[in-house]
Legacy VTK file of the C-alpha trace (Angstrom):
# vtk DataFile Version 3.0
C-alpha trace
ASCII
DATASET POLYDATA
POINTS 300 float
3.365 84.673 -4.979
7.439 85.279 -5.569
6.038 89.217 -7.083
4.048 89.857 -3.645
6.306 88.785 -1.249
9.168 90.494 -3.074
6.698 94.043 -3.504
6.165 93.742 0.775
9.834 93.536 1.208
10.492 96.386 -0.793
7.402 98.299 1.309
9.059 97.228 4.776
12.923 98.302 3.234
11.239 101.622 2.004
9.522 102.067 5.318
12.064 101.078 7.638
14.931 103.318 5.462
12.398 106.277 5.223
12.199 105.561 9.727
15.754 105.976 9.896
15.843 109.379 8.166
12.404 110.779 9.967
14.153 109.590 13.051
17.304 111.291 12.449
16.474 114.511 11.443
13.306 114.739 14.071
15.607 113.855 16.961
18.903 116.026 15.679
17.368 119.027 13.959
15.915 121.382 17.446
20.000 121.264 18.317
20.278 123.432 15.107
17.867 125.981 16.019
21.075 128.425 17.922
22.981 128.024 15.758
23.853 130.420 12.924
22.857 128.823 9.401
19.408 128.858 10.659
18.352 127.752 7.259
19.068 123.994 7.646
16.583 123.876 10.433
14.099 125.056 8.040
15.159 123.376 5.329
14.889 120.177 7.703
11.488 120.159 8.960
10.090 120.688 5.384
12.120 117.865 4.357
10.106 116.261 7.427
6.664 116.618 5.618
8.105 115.667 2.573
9.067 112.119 4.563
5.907 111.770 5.841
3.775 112.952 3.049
5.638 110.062 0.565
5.194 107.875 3.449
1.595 108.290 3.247
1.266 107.987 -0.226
3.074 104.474 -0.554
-0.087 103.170 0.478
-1.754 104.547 -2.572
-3.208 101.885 -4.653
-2.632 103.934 -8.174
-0.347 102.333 -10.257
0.146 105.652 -12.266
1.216 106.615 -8.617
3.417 104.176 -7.801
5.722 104.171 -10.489
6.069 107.521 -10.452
7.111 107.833 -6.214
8.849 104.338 -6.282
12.067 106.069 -7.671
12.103 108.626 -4.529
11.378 105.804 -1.635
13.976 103.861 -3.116
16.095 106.963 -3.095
15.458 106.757 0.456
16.777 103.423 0.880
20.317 104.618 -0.774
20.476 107.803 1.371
19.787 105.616 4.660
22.463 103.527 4.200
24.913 106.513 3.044
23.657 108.116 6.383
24.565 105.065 8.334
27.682 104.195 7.088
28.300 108.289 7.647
27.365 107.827 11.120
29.892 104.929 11.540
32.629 106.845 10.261
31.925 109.981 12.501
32.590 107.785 15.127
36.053 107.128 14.272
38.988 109.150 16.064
40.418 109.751 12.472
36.873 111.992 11.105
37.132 113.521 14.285
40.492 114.509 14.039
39.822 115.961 10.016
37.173 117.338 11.365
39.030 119.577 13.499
41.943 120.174 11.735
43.899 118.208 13.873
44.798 115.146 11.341
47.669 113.053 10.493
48.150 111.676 6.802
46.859 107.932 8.313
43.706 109.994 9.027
43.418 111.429 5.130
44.505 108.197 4.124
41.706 106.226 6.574
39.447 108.792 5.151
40.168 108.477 1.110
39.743 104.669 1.582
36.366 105.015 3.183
35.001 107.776 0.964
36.527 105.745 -2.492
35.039 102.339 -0.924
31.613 104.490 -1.076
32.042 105.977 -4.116
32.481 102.727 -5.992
29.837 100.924 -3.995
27.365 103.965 -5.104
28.175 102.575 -8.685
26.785 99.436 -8.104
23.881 100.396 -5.809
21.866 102.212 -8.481
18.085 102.493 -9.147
16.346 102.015 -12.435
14.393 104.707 -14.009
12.826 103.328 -17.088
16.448 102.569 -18.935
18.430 104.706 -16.911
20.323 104.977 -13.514
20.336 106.996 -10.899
22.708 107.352 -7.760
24.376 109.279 -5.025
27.985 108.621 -6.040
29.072 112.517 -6.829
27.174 113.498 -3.155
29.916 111.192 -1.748
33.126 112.363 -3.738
31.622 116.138 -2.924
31.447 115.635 0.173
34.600 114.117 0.602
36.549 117.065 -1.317
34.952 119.414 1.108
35.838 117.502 3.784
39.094 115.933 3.976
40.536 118.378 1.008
42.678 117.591 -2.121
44.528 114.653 -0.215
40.990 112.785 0.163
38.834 114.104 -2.392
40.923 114.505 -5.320
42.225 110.821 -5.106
38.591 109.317 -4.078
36.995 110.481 -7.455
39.946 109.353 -9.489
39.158 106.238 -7.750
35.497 106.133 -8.018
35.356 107.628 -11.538
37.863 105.138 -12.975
35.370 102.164 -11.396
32.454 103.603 -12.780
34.162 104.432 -16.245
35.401 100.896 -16.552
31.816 99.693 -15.667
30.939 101.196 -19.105
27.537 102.056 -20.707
26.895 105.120 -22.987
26.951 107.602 -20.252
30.181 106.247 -19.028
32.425 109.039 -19.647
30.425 112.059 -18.786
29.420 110.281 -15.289
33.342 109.452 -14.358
34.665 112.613 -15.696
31.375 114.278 -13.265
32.940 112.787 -10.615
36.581 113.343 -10.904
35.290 116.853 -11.426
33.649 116.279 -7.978
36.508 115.455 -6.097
38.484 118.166 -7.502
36.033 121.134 -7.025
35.211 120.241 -3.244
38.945 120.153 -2.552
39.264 123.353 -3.933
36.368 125.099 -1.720
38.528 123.139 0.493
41.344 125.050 0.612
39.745 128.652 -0.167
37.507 127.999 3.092
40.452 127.287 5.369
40.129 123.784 5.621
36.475 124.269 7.084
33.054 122.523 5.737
30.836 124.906 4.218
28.134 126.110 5.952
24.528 124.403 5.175
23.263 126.911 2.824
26.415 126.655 0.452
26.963 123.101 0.879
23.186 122.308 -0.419
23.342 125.282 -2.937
26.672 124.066 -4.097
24.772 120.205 -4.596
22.232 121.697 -6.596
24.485 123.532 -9.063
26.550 120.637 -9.380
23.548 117.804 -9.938
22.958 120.695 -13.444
26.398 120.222 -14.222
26.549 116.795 -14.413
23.471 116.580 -16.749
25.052 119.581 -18.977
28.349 117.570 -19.238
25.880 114.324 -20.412
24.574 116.074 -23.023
27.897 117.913 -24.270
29.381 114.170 -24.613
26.786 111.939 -25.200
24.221 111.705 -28.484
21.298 113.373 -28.213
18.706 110.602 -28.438
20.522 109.298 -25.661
21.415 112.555 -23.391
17.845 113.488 -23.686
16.216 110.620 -22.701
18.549 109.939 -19.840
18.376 113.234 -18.400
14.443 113.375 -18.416
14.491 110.022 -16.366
17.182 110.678 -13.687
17.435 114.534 -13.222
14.307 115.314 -10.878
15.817 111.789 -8.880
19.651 112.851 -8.830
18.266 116.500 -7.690
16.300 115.203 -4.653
19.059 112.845 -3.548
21.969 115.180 -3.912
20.213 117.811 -2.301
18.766 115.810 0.798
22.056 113.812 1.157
23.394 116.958 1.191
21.532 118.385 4.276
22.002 115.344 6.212
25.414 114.848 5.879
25.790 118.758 7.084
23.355 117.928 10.361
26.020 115.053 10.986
28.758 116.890 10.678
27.492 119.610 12.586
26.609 117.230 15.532
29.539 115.601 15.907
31.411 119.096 16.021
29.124 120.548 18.403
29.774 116.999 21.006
33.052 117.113 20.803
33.283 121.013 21.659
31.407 120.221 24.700
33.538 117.119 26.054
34.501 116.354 29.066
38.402 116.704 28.252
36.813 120.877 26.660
34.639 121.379 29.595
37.771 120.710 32.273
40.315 122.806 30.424
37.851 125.752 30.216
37.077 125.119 33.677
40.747 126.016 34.302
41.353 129.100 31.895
38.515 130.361 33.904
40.051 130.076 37.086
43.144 130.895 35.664
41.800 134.153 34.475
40.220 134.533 38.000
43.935 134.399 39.834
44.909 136.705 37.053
42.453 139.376 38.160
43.099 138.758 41.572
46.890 139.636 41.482
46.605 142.644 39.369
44.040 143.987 42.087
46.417 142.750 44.933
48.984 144.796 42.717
46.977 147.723 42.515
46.636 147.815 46.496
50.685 147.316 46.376
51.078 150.528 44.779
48.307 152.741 46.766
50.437 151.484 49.788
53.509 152.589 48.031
52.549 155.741 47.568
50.659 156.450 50.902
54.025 155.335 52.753
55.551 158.172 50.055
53.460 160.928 50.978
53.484 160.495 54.826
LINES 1 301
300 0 1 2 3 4 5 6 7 8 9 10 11 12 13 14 15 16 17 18 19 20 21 22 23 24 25 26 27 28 29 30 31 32 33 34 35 36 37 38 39 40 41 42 43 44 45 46 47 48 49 50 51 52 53 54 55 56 57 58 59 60 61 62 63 64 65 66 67 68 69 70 71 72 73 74 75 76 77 78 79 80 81 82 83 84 85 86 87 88 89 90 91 92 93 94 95 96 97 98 99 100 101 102 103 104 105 106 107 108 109 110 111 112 113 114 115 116 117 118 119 120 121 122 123 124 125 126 127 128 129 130 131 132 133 134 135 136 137 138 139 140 141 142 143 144 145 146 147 148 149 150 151 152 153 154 155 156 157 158 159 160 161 162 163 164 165 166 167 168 169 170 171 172 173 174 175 176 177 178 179 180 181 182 183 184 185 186 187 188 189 190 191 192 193 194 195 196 197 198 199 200 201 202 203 204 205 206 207 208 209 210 211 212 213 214 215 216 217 218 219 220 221 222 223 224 225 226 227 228 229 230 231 232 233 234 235 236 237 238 239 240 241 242 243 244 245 246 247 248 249 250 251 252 253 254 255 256 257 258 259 260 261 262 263 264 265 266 267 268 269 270 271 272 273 274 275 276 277 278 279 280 281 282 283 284 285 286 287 288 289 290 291 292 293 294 295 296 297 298 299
């Protein structure tokens, strides 16, 4: 009785965090259609059919089935909450201020707290495959790097990676030094892209690499009998989370740049520089009849 009420909570937890993530992206992805990386509204709306076709297929009553899509709905339950507690934070005046390049170092600091808090509580909030675990912790330090830069990235994997080292297991070293690695390389891209987020297309290409590297570095310092094994069990899993993570932490930041660029406070100062710009004109043609005058008074 316990096993089948637990098994229907899981259901409702998968369904209602799989919801959340149709909802999003089906409500937020036409406002990418102008704009430029095209590809994420592409990208999106297969990711769409993807929701709905493992949606579908919860209901299948193969067990073969079911142990083999549980991993991914319950993959969906991590990136929900990473999406909502992304959400949060986006609404905060000091993400809004990184985001536009306008911060102060209580804004990177506000920042590395939230993105380390994450980071550690990705350690804990794993899920099982077979022996192994998966999670979204380097998708957080990543992100952060390419976010906030080396003074929120850099110190939020140190952070994160020294948690999950001291948690221990076999794979403890490779997975902190992965994520250390994280922070560092997305504060690099940082800096060489001006302070900027990447565009979709890079940011989800630059997941994918990095989900490879992170298995490569588990087999360079872990046995093989156990680097094998592990990697078989998580890889596919870490892929599809990274990558889809990925793409809808770029929609959010991409919203919440495109409503603050239309704000009131925007809308009223443009309103001005236009009118501005209209006196402008104005006087250089009142100018221009000045000097006709002039030189009609010269002549006569």
């Amino acid at each position: 009785m316990v096993n089948v009420s637990f098994t229907v909570l899981n259901n409702l937890l998968t369904m209602g965090a799989a919801i959340i993530i149709f909802g999003f992206i089906s409500t937020r992805l036409p406002q990418f259609r102008n704009l430029r990386d095209s590809s994420i509204y592409e990208i999106g709306y297969l990711i769409i059919i993807g929701i709905f076709s493992i949606v579908i297929s919860i209901f299948n009553q193969s067990t073969h089935s079911a142990e083999f899509l549980m991993p991914f709905l319950n993959m969906f339950k991590v990136l929900s909450v990473v999406l909502i507690f992304m959400l949060i934070a986006t609404k905060t005046k000091s993400f809004n201020n990184i985001l536009h390049r306008e911060f102060t170092k209580k804004d990177l600091f506000i920042a590395f707290v939230i993105f380390s808090i994450l980071g550690c509580l990705a350690s804990r909030y794993t899920i099982p495959v077979n022996s192994s675990f998966a999670n979204v912790r380097n998708l957080i330090i990543l992100i952060a790097g390419l976010f906030g830069g080396p003074y929120v990235g850099i110190p939020a994997g140190i952070v994160s990676g020294g948690f999950r080292f001291f948690a221990g297991g076999t794979t403890a070293l490779p997975c902190s030094l992965a994520t250390v690695i994280a922070g560092f390389l997305g504060s690099l891209i940082n800096i060489l892209n001006d302070g900027k987020f990447p565009k979709g297309r890079s940011a989800v290409i630059l997941m994918f690499l990095y989900v490879g590297f992170e298995m490569a570095l588990i087999i360079w310092l872990t046995p093989p009998n156990i680097s094998i094994v592990y990697i078989n069990d998580i890889y596919p899993l870490m892929l599809f989370g990274g990558v889809m993570g990925m793409i809808l932490c770029v929609m959010i930041f991409r919203e919440v740049k495109s409503d603050n660029e239309f704000s009131y406070e925007k809308l009223e100062i443009k309103e001005l520089e236009n009118t501005l710009e209209s006196y402008q004109d104005e006087l250089e043609k009142l100018q221009e009849d000045v000097e006709l005058l002039k030189k009609k008074n010269d002549i006569e």
